[in-house]
N, C-alpha and C positions, 0 to 999 in steps of 0.2 A: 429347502434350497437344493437346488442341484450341486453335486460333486463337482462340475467343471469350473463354479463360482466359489467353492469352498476352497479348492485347489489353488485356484488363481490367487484368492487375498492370502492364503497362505505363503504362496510365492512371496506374493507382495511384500508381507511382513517380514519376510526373511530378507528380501534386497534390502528394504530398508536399514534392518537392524548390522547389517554385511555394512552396508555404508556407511554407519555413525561409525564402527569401530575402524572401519578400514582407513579412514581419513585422520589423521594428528593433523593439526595445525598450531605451530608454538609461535607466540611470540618475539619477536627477536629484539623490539626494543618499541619503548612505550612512544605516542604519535603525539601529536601536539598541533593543536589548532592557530594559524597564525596568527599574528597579532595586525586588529586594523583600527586606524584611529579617523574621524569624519569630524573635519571640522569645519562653519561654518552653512552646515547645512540643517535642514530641517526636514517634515514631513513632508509626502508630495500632497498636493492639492489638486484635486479630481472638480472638474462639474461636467458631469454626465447627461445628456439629455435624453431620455428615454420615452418612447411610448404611451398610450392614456390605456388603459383595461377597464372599462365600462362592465361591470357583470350585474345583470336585474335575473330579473322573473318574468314569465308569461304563460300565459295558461294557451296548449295546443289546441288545433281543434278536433 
């Protein structure tokens, strides 16, 4: 390998690891998903009309 690519991921590795420590992020209090209630309703109903795909065989000349 060349030096200037060994150098480089070495940098690399080192911003990386610089960044896991450098960043705390706490907590400050736990999230909560709201509450939703559906009534009255059901699954939606699709009829799609799509295209016909024919695929055979034939021999080239």
């Amino acid at each position: 390998m060349k030096p200037a690519y060994v150098v480089a991921a070495l940098v690399l590795v080192v911003a990386i690891v610089f960044g896991f420590y450098i960043i705390d992020v706490d907590r400050v209090r736990d999230g909560s998903l709201p509450s939703v209630s559906v009534d009255g309703a059901g699954p939606s109903v699709n009829d799609p009309e799509v295209g016909d795909v024919n695929v055979g065989e034939r021999d080239l000349p």
